[in-house]
C-alpha positions in Angstrom: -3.1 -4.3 -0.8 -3.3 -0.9 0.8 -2.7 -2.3 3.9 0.6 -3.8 2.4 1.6 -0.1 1.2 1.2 1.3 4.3 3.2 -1.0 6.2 6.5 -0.1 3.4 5.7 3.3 2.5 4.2 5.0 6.1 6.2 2.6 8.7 9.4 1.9 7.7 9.3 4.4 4.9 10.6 2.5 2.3 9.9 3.1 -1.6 9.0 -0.7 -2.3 8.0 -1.4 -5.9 7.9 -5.1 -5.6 4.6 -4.1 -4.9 3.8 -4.5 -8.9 5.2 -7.7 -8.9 4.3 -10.2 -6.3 0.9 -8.8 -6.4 0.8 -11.0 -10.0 2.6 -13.7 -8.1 0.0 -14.2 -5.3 -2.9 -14.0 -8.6 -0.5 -16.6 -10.4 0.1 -19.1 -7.3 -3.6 -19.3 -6.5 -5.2 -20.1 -10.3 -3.0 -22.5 -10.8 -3.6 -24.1 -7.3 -7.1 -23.8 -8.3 -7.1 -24.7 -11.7 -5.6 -28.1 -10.6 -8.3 -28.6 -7.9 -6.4 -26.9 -4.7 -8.8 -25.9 -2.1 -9.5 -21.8 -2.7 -8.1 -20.8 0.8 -5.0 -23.0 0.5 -4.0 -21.3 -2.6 -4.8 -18.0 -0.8 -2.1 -19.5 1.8 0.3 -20.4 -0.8 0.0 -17.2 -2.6 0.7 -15.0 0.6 3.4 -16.9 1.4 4.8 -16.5 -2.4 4.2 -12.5 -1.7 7.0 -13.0 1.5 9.4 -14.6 0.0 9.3 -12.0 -3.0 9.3 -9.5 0.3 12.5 -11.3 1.9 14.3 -11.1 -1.4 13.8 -7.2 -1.5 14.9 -6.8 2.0 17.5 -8.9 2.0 19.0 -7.2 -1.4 18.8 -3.9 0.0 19.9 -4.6 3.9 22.7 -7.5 2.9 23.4 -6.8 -0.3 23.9 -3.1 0.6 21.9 -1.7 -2.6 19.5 1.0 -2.9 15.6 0.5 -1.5 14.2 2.0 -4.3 17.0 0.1 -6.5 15.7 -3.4 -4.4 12.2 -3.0 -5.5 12.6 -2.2 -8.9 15.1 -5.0 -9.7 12.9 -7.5 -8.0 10.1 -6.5 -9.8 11.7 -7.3 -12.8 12.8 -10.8 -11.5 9.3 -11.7 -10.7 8.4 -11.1 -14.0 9.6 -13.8 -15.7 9.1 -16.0 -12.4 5.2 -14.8 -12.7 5.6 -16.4 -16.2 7.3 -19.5 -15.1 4.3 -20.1 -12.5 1.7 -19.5 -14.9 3.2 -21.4 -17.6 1.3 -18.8 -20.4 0.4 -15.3 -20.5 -2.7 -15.7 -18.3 -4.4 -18.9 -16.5 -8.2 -18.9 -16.6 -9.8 -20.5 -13.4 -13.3 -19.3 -15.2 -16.4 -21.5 -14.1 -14.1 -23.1 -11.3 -15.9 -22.6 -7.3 -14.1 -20.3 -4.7 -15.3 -17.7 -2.0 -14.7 -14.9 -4.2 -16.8 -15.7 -7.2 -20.4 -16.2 -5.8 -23.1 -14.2 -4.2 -21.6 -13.6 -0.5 -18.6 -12.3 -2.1 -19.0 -8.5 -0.4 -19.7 -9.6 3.2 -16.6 -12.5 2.6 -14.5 -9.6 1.9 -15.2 -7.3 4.3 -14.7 -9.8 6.9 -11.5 -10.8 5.3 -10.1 -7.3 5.4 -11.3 -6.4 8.8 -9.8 -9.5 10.3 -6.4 -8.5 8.4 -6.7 -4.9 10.1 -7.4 -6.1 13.2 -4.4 -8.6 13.4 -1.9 -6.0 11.5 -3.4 -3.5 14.2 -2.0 -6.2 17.2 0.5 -7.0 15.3 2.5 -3.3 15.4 1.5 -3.1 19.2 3.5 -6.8 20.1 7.8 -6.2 20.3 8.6 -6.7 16.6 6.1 -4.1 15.7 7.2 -1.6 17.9 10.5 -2.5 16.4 9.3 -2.2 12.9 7.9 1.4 13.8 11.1 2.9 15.3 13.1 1.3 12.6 11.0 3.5 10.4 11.2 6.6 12.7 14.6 6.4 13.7 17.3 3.5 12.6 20.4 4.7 14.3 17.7 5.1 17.7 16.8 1.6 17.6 20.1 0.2 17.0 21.4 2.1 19.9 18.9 -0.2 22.1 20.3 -3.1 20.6 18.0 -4.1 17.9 18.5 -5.7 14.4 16.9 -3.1 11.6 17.8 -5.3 9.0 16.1 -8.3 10.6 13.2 -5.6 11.2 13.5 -3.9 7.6 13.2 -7.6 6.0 10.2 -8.4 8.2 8.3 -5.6 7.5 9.0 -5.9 3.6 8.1 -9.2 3.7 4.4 -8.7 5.5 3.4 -6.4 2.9 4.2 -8.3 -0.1 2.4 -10.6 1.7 -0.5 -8.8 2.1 -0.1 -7.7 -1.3 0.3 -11.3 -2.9 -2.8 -12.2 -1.5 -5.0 -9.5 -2.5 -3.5 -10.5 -5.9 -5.3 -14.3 -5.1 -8.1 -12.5 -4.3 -8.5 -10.7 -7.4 -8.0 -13.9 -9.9 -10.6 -15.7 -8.0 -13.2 -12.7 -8.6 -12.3 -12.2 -12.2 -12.1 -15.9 -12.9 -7.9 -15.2 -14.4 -5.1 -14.5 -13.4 -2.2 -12.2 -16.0 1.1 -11.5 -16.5 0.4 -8.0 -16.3 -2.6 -7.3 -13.7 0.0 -5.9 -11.2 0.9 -3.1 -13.3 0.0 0.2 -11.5 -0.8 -1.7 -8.8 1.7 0.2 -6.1 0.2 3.7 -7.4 -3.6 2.4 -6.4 -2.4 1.4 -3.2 -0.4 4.9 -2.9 -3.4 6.7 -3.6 -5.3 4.5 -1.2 -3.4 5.3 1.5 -3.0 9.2 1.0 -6.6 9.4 0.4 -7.5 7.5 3.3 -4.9 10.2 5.8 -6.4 13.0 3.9 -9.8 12.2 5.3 -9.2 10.0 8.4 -5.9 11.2 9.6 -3.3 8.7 11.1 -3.2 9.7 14.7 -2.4 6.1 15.6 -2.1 2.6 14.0 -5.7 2.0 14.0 -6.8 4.9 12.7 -3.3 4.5 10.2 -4.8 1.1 9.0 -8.6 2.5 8.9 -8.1 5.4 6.5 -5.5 3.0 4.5 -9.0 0.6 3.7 -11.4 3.5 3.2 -9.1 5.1 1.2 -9.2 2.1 -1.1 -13.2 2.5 -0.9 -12.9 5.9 -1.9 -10.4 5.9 -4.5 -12.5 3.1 -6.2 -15.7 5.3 -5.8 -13.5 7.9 -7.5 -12.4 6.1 -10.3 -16.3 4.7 -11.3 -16.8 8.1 -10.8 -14.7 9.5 -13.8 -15.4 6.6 -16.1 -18.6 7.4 -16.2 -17.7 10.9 -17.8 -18.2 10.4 -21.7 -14.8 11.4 -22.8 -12.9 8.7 -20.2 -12.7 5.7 -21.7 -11.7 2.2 -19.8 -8.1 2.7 -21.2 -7.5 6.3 -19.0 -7.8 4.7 -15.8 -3.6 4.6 -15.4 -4.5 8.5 -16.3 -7.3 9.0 -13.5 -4.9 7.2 -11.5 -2.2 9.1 -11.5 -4.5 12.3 -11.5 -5.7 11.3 -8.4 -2.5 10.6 -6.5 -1.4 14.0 -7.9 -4.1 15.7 -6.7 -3.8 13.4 -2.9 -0.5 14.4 -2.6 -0.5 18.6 -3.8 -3.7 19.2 -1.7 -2.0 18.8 1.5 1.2 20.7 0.7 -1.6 23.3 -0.4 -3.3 23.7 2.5 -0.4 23.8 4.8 1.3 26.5 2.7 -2.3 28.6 3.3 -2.0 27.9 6.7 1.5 29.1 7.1 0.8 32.2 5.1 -2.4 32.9 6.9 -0.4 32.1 10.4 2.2 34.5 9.1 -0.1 37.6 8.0 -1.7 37.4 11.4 1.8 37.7 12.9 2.8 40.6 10.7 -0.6 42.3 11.9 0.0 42.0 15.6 3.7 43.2 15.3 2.4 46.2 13.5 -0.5 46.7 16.0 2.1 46.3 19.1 4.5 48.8 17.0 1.8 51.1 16.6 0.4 51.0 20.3 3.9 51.6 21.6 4.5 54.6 18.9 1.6 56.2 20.6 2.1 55.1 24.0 6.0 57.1 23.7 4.1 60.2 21.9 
């Protein structure tokens, strides 16, 4: 999932909050694949490709239908809604008791192996054409057009991938917890915010590898974090939206915070030399 932020958020800087919504899809698609005796990785399949085609509908509303990317997200996430309900069929689908990867005892090294295949293959993908593409769309639109390439094409691709991405952590997650709910993606974008800025706190983004890197251990940590605080006696299990949000707050200021001291630092020792030149000339004319 914070793989799928970075790709909309950090590459083609684009304030997706489908995010919320096609994460439940992906949970949705994959217990009810399961529950009617799907093979586990074929719902995983179905749910990714669920998570793109809630994707192509964002980019396509914004880049066709001319509206708002912010505005894009938010009314897709609202569609997916009541298709989440339509897929489920209920409020929640228990695939409890039913065998998949991601409920037995190998379940850490399955996912670990899962995610650094996805890094590695996101980390080829942005080095092939269309990933270049998707990067300069994000830097620079009017650049890339000028060389004659499509940034809505590029715009819905890269939407599309990380609700993708997203979708199918949202399989992932139903197959763990044995359910799937019409309301498990709720927050969800802010985690994978917080993941990401956690992760280029620490790690830095230098380059794509290093981008995708801090973007997993920043999940790591932020779940560390979280565990963390609930263990505090006056946090209950309700105050993790709270902690959440505390901890994006606190991702995001602490930067700004430290730059600010840098430049006031960088600008005291200016105001020191100027006045240590001034004074060396005074003398120097005396």
């Amino acid at each position: 999932m914070a793989l799928g932020v970075y790709i909309t958020f950090r590459i083609l800087d684009f304030p997706d909050l489908t995010v919320d919504g096609s994460f439940t899809t992906g949970g949705a698609i994959a217990a009810v694949m399961i529950s009617n005796n799907f093979s586990p990785w074929l719902a995983c399949l179905a749910a990714m490709a669920g998570g793109m085609l809630a994707g192509a509908c964002t980019g396509l509303l914004h880049t066709k239908g001319k509206i708002n990317g912010l505005l894009s997200g938010i009314l897709m996430m609202i569609a997916l809604y009541s298709i989440n309900m339509r897929i489920l069929g209920a409020p929640n689908k228990s695939i409890m008791g039913m065998d998949n990867p991601f409920s037995g005892e190998h379940v850490m090294i399955i996912i670990i192996v899962v995610v650094l295949v996805f890094k590695i293959m996101l980390d080829l993908f942005m080095k092939t054409d269309i990933g270049l593409a998707l990067r300069a769309t994000g830097d620079n639109k009017r650049m890339i057009r000028s060389f004659g390439a499509n940034t809505d094409v590029t715009t819905i691709v890269g939407v599309s991938l990380s609700n993708g991405l997203v979708a199918l952590s949202g399989a992932f997650i139903a197959q763990q917890s044995g359910f799937a709910d019409i309301t498990m993606g709720i927050g969800m974008i802010v985690i994978g915010l917080a993941s990401v800025i956690i992760g280029e706190a620490i790690l830095g983004a230098r380059t794509v590898f290093w981008a995708t890197l801090a973007a997993v251990v920043g999940s790591i940590i932020y779940r560390i974090v979280v565990a963390i605080a609930l263990q505090v006696e006056w946090f209950d299990t309700s105050d993790l939206k709270l902690i959440t949000a505390v901890i994006v707050i606190i991702a995001l200021v602490f930067p700004t915070m430290q730059r600010s001291m840098k430049q006031k630092s960088l600008a005291r020792k200016r105001t020191e030399e100027l006045m240590r030149s001034s004074g060396q000339q005074a003398k120097g004319g005396m």
